[in-house]
ROBA-674877 format. One record per residue (C-alpha): residue number from 1; y, z, x. Coordinates in Angstrom, 1 decimal, decimal comma. Example, Ala and Ser with C-alpha at 12.3 -4.5 7.8 and 13.67 -1.06 7.14 Angstrom:
% residues 2
[1 [-4,5 7,8 12,3]],
[2 [-1,1 7,1 13,7]],
END
This chain:
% residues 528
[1 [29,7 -25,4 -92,4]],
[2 [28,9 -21,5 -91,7]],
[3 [28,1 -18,7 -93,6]],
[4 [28,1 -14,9 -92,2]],
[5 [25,3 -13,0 -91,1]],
[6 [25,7 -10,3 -94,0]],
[7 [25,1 -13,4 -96,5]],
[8 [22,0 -14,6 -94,2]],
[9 [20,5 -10,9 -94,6]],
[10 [20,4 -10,8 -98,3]],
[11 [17,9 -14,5 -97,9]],
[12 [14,3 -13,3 -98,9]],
[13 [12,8 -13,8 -95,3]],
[14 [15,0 -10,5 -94,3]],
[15 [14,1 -8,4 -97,1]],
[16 [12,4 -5,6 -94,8]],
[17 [14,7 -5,5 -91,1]],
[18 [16,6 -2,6 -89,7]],
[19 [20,2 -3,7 -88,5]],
[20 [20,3 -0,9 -85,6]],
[21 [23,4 -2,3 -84,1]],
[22 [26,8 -3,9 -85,4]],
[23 [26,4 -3,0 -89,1]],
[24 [30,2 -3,2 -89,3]],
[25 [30,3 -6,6 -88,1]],
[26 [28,3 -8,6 -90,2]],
[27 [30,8 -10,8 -91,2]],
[28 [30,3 -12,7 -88,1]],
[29 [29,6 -16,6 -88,7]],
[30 [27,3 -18,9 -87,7]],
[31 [26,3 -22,8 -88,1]],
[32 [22,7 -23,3 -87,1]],
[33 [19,8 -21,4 -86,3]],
[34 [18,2 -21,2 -82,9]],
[35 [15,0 -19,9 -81,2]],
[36 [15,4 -18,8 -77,7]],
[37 [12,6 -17,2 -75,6]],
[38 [13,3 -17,6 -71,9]],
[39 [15,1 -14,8 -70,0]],
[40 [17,5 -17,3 -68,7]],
[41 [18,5 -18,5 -71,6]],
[42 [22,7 -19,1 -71,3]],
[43 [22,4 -22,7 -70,7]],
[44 [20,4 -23,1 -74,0]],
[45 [22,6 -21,6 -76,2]],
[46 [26,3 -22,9 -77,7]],
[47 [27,4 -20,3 -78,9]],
[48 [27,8 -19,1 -82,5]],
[49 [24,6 -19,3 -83,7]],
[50 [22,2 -16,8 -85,0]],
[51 [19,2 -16,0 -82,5]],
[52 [15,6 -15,8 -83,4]],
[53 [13,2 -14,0 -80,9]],
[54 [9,8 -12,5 -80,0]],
[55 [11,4 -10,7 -76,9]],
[56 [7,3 -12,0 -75,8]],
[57 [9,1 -13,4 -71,8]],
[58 [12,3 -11,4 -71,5]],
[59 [10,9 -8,2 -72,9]],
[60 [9,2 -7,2 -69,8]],
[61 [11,2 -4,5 -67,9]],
[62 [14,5 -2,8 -69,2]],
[63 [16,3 -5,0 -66,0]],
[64 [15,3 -8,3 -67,5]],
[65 [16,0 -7,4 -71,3]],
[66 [19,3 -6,4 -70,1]],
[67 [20,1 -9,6 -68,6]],
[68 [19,0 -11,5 -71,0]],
[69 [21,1 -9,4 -73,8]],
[70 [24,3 -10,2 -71,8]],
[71 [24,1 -14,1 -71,9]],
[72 [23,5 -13,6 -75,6]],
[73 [26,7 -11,5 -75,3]],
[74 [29,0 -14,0 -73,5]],
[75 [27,8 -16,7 -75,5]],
[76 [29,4 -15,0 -78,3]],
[77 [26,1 -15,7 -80,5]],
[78 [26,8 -14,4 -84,4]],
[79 [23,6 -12,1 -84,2]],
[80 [20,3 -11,5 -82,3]],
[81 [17,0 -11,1 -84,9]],
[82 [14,0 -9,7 -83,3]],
[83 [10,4 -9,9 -84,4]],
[84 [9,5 -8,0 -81,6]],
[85 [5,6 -8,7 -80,4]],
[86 [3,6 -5,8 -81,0]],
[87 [1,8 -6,4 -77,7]],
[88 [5,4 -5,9 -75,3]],
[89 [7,4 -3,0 -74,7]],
[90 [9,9 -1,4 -77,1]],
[91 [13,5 -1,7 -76,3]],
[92 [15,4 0,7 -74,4]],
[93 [18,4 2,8 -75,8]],
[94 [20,3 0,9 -72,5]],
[95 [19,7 -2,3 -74,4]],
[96 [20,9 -0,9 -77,8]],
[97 [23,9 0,6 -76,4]],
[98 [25,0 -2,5 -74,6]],
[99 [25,0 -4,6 -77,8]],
[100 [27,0 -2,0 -79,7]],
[101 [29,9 -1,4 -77,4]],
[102 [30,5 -5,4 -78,5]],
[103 [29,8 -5,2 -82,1]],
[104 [26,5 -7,5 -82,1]],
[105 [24,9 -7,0 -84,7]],
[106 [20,6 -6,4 -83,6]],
[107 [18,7 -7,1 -86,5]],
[108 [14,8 -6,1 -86,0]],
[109 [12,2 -7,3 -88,7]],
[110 [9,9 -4,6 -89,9]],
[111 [6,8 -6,8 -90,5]],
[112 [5,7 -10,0 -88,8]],
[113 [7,4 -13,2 -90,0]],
[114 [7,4 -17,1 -89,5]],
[115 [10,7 -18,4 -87,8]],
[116 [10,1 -21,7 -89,0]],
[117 [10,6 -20,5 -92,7]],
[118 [13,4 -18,6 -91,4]],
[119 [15,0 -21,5 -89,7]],
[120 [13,6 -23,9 -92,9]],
[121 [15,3 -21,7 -95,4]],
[122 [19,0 -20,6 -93,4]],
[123 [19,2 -24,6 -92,9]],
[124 [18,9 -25,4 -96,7]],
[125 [20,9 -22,8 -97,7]],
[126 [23,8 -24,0 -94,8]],
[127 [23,8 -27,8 -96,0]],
[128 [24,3 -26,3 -100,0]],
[129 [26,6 -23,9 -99,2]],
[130 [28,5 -27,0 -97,3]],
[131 [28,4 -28,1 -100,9]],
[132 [29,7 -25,5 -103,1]],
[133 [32,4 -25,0 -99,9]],
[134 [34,2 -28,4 -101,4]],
[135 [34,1 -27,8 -104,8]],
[136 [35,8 -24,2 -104,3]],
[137 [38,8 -26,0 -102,3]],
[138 [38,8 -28,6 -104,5]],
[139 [39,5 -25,5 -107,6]],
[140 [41,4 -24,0 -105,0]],
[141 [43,5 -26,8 -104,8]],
[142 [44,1 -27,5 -108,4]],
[143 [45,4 -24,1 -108,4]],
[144 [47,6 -24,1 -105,5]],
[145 [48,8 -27,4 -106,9]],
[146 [49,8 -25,8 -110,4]],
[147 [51,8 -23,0 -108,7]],
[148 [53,3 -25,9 -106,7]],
[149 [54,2 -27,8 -109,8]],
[150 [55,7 -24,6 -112,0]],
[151 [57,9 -23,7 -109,1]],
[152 [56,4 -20,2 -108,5]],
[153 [57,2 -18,5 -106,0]],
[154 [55,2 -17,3 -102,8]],
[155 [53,4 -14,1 -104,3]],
[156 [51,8 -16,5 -106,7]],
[157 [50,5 -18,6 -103,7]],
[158 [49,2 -15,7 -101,9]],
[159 [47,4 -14,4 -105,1]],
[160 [45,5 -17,3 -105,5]],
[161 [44,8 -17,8 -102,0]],
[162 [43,1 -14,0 -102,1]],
[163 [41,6 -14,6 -105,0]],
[164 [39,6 -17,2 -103,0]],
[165 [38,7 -15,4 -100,0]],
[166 [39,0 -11,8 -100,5]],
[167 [41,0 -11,0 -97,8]],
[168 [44,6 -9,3 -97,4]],
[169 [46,8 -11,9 -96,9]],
[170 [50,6 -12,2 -95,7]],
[171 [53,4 -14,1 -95,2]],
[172 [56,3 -13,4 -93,0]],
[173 [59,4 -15,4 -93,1]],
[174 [61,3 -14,7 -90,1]],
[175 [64,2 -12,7 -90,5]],
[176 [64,2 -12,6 -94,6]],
[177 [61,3 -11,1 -96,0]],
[178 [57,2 -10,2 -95,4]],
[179 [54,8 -11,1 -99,3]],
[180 [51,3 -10,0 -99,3]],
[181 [48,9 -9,5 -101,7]],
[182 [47,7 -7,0 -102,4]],
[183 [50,9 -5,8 -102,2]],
[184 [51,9 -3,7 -99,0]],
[185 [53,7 -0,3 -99,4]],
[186 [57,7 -1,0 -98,1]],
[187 [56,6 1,8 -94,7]],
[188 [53,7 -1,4 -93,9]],
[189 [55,9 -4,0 -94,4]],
[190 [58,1 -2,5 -91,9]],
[191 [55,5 -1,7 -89,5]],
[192 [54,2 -5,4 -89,8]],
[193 [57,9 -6,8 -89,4]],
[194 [58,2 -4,7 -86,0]],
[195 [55,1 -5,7 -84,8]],
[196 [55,3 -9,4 -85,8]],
[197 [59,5 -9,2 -84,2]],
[198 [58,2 -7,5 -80,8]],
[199 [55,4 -10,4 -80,9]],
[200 [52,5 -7,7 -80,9]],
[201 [51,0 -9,6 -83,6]],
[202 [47,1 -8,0 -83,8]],
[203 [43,9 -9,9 -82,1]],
[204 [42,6 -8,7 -85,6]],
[205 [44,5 -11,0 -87,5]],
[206 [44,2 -14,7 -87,9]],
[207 [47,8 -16,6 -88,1]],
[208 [49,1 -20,0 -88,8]],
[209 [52,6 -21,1 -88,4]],
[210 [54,0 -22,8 -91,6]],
[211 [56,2 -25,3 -90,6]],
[212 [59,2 -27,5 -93,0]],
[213 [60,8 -30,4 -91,5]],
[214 [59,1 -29,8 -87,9]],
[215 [60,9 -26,6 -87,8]],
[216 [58,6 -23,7 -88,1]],
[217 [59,7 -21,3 -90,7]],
[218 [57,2 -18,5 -90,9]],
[219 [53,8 -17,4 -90,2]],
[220 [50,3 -16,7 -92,6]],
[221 [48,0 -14,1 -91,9]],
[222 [45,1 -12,5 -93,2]],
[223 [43,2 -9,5 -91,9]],
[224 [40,2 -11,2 -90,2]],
[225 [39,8 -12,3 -86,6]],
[226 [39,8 -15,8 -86,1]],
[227 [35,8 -15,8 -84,4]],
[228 [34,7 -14,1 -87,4]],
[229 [36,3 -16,1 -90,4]],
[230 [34,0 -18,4 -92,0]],
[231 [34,7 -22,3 -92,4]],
[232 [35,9 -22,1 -96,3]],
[233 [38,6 -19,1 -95,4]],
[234 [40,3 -21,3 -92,6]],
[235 [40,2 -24,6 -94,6]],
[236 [41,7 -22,6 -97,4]],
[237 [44,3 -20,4 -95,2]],
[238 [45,3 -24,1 -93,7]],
[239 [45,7 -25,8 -97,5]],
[240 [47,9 -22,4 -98,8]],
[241 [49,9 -22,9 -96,0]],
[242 [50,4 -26,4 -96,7]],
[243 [51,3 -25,7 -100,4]],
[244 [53,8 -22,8 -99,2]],
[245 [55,6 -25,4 -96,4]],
[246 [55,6 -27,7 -99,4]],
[247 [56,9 -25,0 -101,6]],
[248 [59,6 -24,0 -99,0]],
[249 [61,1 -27,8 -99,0]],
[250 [61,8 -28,4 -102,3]],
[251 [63,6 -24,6 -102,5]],
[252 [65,7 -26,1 -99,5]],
[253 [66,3 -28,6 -101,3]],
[254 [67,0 -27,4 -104,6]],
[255 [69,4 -25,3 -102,5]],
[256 [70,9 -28,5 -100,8]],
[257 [71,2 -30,7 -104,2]],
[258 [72,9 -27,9 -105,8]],
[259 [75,7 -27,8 -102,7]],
[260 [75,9 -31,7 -102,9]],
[261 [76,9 -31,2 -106,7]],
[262 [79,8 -29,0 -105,9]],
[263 [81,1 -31,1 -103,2]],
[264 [83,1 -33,5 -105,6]],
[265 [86,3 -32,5 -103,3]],
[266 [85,9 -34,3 -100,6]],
[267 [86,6 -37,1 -102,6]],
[268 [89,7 -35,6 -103,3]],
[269 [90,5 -34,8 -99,9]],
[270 [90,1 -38,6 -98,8]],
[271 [91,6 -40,3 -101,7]],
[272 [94,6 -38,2 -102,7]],
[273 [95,6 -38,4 -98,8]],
[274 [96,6 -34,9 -99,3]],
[275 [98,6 -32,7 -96,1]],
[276 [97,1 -30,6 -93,7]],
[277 [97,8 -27,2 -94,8]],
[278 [96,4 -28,0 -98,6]],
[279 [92,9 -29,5 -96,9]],
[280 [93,4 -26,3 -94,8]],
[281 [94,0 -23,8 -97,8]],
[282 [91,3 -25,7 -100,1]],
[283 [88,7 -25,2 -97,2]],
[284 [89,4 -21,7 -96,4]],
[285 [88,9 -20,8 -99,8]],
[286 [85,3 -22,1 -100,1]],
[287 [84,4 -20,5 -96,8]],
[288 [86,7 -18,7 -94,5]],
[289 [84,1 -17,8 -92,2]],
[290 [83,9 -21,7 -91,0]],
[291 [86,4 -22,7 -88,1]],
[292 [88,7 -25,1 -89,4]],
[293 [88,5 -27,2 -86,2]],
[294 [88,7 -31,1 -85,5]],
[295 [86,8 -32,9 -88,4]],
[296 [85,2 -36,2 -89,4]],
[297 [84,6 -38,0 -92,0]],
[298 [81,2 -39,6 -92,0]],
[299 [79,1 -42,5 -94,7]],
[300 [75,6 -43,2 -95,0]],
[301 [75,4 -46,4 -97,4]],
[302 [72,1 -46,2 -99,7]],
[303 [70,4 -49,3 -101,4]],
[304 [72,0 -50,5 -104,7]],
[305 [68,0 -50,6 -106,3]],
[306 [68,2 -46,6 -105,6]],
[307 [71,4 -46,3 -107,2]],
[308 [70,5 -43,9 -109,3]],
[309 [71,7 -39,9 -109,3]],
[310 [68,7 -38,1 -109,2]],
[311 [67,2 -40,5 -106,7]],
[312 [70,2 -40,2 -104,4]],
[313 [71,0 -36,7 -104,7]],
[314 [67,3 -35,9 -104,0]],
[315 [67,5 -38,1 -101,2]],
[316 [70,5 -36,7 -99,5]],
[317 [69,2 -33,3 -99,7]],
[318 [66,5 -34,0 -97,9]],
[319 [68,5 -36,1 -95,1]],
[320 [70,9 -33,0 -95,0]],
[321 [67,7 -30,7 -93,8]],
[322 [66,8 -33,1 -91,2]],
[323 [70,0 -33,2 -90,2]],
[324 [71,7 -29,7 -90,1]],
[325 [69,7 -27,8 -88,2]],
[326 [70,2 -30,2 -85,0]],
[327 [74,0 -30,8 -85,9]],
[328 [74,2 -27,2 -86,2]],
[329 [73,4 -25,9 -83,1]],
[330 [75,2 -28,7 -81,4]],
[331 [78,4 -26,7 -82,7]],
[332 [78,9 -28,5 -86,3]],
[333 [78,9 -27,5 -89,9]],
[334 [78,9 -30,4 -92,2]],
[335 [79,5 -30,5 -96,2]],
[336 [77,8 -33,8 -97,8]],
[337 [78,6 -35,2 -101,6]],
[338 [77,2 -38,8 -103,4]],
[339 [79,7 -41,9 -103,6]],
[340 [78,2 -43,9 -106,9]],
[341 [80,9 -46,3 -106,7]],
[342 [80,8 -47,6 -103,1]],
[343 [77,0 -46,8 -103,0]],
[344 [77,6 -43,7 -100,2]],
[345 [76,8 -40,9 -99,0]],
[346 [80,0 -39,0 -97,9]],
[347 [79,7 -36,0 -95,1]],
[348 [82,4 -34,0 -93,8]],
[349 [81,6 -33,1 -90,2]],
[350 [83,7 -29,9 -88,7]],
[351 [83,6 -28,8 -85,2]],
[352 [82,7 -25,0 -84,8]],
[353 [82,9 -24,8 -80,8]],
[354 [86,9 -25,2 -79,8]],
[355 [87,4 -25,9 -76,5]],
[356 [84,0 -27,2 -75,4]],
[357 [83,3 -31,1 -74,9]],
[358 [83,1 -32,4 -78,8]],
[359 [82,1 -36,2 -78,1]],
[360 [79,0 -35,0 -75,3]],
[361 [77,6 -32,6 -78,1]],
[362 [77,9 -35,0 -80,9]],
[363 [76,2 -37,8 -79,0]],
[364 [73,5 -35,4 -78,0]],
[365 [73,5 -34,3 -81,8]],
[366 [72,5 -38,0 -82,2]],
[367 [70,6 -38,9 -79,8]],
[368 [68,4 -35,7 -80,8]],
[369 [68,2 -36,6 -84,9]],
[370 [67,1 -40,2 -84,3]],
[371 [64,5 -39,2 -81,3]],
[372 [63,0 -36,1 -83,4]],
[373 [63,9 -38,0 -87,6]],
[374 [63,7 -41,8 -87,4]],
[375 [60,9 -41,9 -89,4]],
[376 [61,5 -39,8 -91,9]],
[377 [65,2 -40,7 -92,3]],
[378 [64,1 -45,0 -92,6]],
[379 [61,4 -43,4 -95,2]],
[380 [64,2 -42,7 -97,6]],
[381 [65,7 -46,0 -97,0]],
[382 [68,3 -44,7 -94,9]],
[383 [69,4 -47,5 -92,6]],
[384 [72,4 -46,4 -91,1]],
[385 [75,2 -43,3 -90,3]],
[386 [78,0 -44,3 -89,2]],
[387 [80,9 -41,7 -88,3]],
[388 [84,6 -42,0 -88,5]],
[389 [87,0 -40,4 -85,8]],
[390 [87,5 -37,0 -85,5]],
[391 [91,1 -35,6 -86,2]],
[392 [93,0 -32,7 -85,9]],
[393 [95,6 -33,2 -88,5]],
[394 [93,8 -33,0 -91,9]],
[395 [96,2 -35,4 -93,8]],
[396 [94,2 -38,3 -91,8]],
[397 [90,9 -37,5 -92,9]],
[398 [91,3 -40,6 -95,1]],
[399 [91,7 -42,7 -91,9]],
[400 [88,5 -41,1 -90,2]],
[401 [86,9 -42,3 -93,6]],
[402 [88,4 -45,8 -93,1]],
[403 [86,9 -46,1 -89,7]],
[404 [83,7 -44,8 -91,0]],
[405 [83,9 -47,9 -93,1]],
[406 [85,0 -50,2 -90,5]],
[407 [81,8 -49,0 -87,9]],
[408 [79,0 -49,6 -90,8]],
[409 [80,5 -53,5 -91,1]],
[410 [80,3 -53,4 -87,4]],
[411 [76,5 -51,7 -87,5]],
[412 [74,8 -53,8 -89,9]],
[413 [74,5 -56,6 -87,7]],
[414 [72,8 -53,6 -85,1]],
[415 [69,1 -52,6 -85,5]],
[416 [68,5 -49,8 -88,7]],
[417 [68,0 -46,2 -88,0]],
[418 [71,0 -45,8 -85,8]],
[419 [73,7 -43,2 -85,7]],
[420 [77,3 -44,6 -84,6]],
[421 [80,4 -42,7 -83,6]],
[422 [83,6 -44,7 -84,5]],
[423 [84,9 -43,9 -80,7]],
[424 [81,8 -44,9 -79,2]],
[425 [82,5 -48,9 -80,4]],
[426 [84,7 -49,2 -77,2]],
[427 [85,8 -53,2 -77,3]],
[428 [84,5 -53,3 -81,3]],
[429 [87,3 -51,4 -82,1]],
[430 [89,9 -53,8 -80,6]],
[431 [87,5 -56,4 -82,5]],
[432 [87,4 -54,5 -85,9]],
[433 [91,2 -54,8 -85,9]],
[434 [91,4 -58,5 -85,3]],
[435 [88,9 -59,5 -87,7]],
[436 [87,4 -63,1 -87,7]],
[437 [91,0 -64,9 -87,5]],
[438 [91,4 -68,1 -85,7]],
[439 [92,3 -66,6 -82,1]],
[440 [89,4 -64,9 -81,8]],
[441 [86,9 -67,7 -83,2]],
[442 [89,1 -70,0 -80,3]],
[443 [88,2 -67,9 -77,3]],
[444 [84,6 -68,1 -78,3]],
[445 [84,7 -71,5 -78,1]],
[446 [86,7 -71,6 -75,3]],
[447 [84,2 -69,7 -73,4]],
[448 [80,9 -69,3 -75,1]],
[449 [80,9 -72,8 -77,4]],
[450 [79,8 -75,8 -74,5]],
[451 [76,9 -72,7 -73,4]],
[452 [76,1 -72,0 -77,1]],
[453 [75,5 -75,6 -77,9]],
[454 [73,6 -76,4 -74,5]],
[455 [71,0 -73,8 -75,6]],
[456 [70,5 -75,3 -79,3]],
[457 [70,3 -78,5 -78,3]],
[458 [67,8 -78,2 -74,7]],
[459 [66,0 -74,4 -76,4]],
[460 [67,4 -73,0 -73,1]],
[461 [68,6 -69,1 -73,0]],
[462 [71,8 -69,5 -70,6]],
[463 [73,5 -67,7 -73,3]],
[464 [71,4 -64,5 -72,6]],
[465 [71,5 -64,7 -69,4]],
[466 [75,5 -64,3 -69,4]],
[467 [75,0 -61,3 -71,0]],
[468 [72,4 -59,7 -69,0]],
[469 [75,1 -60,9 -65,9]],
[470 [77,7 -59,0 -66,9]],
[471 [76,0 -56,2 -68,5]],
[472 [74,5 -55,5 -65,1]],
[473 [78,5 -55,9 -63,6]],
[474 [77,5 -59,1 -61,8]],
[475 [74,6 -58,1 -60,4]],
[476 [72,5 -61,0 -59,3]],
[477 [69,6 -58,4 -58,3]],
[478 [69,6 -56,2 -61,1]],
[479 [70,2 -59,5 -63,5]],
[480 [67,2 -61,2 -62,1]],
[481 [64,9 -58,7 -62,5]],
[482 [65,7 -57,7 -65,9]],
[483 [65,5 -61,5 -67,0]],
[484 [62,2 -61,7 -65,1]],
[485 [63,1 -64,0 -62,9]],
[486 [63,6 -65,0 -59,1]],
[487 [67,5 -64,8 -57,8]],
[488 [67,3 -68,5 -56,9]],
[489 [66,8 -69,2 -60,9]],
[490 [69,9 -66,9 -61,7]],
[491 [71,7 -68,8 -59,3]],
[492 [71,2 -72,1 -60,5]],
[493 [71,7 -71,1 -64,7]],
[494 [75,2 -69,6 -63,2]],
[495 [76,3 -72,9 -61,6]],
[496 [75,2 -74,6 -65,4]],
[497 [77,4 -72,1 -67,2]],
[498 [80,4 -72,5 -65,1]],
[499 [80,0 -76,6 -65,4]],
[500 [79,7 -76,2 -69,1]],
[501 [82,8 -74,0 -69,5]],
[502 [85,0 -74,7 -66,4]],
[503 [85,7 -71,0 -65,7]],
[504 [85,1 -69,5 -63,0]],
[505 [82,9 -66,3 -63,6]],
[506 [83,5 -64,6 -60,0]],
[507 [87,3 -64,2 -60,8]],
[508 [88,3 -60,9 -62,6]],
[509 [90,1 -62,2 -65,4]],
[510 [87,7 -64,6 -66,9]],
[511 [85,0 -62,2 -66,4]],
[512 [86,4 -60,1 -68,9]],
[513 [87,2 -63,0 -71,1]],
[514 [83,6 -63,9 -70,8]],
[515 [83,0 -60,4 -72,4]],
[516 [85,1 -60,0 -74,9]],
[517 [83,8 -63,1 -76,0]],
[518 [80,4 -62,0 -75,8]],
[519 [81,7 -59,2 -77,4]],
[520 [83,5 -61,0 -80,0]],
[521 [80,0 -63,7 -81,2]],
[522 [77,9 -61,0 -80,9]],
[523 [80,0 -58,9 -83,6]],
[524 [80,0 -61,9 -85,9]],
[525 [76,7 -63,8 -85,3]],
[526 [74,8 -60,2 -84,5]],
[527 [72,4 -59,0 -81,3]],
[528 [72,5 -62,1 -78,8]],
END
């Protein structure tokens, strides 16, 4: 809620003042109204607000009107009215000087008036301008919304946006391209480019960063400084920019959906089992500026409710933003198509950075997308990416798709939301290959089933606290403390596993029994 000094000196209480100081600056704000008298006055005032005074106690010498001028500076007030008593001295060109070298605008009333009709009449005229504020943003917003909805581009935003507040307004999209309206000449775009590249950006002009997917993707301006821009121009500089980020996305992902649409060959790739040098020749024909490096095939499985195309491709291309950027600069391009009939998503992952550790930047790849995306990737029902191995020779890319399948059986009984490289199962692969046959389901028994059925029957956790033992490579110490409990407990649920099941844990070889068996329930029956 403010309105600018030049607005507050067309009110009828200031139809006969002299503005001897900061005529240029009357688009200063301010929010309330406030009567100040005393020569100490700095610990009285907020700042911002428009000053009514007599001058009657710190009009006395030039020393104390001087002093009393720079508080009213350093408060940053929007203006200083005087109705100055007939009976006191008349200011001194020191004073006038002073307020002029920082553009405050001194505003003297020619005749006598009452500041309580002043104050009466700027408050009322505050509290319904409050008013009309809202229903200009919301007609703002209805036409921000309609540029949104015809797809126009960001001229029309920045028309609209002007239209509003009367200001120059710009937009500059690093690296690609500066709009404005009114339109700059091609010499001021370029000066504005330099400036905004060297980061001399003026004080003069009030920015916000736009941002799309957390990234930020360009910066608004307009030619105002940010102290002197009134409440309606920032809230509707802040809604433009939302409109443009929002505006932004759905280009990207036009952009992305219309990539995914091409990308019918990678089916091709993985089901015709063709060689190396024909994957090799296909992909250097769609982009020979990519390095044909070690790649992966990769799945993320969508709901069978959303199985629908315009859903699902809409979908993906939104994943595919969150996701490039951080794969990307990791040191991976990736190409992504739509798998209707086994209810898919299928990417192709390629290294770009020979030579360097692939499996460290991948797993920081992941470990960045699910710390800085969970969110938004479960908000489109996206529950899990899992990714096949990586291979050299080509003609296998349908096997890294095969293991892609075999680590999302192997993730779904695992928490949704996570990321899984088909190397980084460890003993899951040996357990992916031998399946739920009868060996397997015997050495569970063998060395899990008396402890399993202890727990069900007495609602004890001894099971657990096997795992939590061997995770922690037989640590009693570490064990205890992560079970939250004393070593002396520890000790004695030990002794009852080893009676149950007759195996010794200390040895070396039925400790790793005891984990692959772990292993092995934990893979069938899910997270112990």
């Amino acid at each position: 809620m403010s309105i600018t000094v030049q607005e507050a000196v067309k009110r009828p209480s200031f139809s006969n003042i002299t503005i001897v100081t900061g005529n240029n600056f009357l688009t200063r704000s301010f929010k309330w109204v406030h009567v100040v008298e005393k020569a100490e006055c700095g610990h009285l005032i907020n700042g911002g607000e428009l000053i009514l005074t007599t001058g009657i106690e710190w009009n006395k010498n030039e020393q104390t009107s001087l002093y009393f001028l720079k508080q009213i500076i350093d408060k940053n007030v929007a203006a200083l009215c005087i109705d100055l008593d007939r009976n006191t001295n008349s200011l001194s060109p020191k004073f006038f000087n002073l307020a002029d070298s920082y553009n405050l605008p001194i505003i003297l009333f020619n005749e006598e008036v009452k500041f309580v009709d002043i104050t009466l009449d700027l408050h009322k005229y505050l509290l319904d301008f409050e008013g009309s504020i809202w229903d200009d943003l919301d007609n703002l917003f209805i036409q921000l919304n309609n540029a949104l909805n015809r797809n126009k581009e960001i001229d029309t935003f920045l028309k609209v946006l002007h239209e509003a507040i009367n200001l120059q307004v710009m937009f500059y999209q690093a690296k690609e391209q500066i709009w404005s309206f009114p339109s700059l000449t091609k010499v001021e775009q370029k000066k504005v480019q330099s400036r905004v590249d060297a980061g001399n950006e003026s004080s003069e002009c009030f920015k916000i960063p736009i941002y799309v997917l957390n990234k930020e993707i360009g910066i608004l301006y307009c030619n105002k400084e940010t102290q002197l821009l009134t409440k309606f121009e920032k809230l509707a500089l802040e809604r433009c920019a939302n409109f443009i980020s929002q505006s932004l996305l759905l280009k990207y992902q036009h952009i992305e959906r219309e990539q995914i649409e091409k990308n019918d060959w990678i089916h091709s790739i993985i089901n015709e089992k063709l060689d190396h040098q024909s994957v090799l020749s296909h992909m250097e024909l769609l982009d020979n500026s990519i390095k044909q490096n070690e790649m992966s095939i990769a799945i993320i499985p969508f709901t069978k409710d959303n199985n629908d195309m315009s859903y699902t491709n809409r979908s993906l291309s939104y994943i595919m933003l969150l996701i490039r950027e951080t794969l990307s600069s990791n040191g991976f391009h990736l190409y992504a198509t739509t798998d209707f009939k086994n209810s898919y998503f299928t990417l192709l992952l390629i290294n770009q950075l020979e030579g360097y550790n692939l499996f460290k930047r991948f797993n920081n790849a992941i470990n960045q997308i699910q710390k800085q995306n969970s969110n938004d990737i479960q908000k489109n029902r996206i529950n899990y990416m899992s990714v096949g191995i990586f291979v050299k020779d080509y003609s296998k890319l349908h096997y890294s798709h095969k293991t892609a399948q075999k680590t999302y059986r192997l993730q779904m009984n695992k928490s949704k939301g996570s990321i899984t490289l088909y190397q980084n199962l460890r003993i899951n692969r040996l357990l992916s290959n031998l399946g739920n046959n009868q060996e397997t389901k015997d050495i569970i028994q063998d060395y899990l089933g008396p402890v399993i059925d202890y727990d069900k029957t007495n609602g004890s956790s001894l099971l657990y606290t096997l795992h939590i033992y061997l995770k922690n490579q037989s640590s009693k110490k570490q064990a205890a403390e992560e079970l939250y409990i004393v070593r002396q407990t520890l000790y004695h649920r030990l002794e009852k596993i080893t009676s149950l099941v007759h195996y010794d844990i200390s040895l070396p070889q039925n400790r790793f029994m005891y984990e692959f068996a772990l292993h092995a329930y934990e893979s069938q029956a899910g997270e112990i």
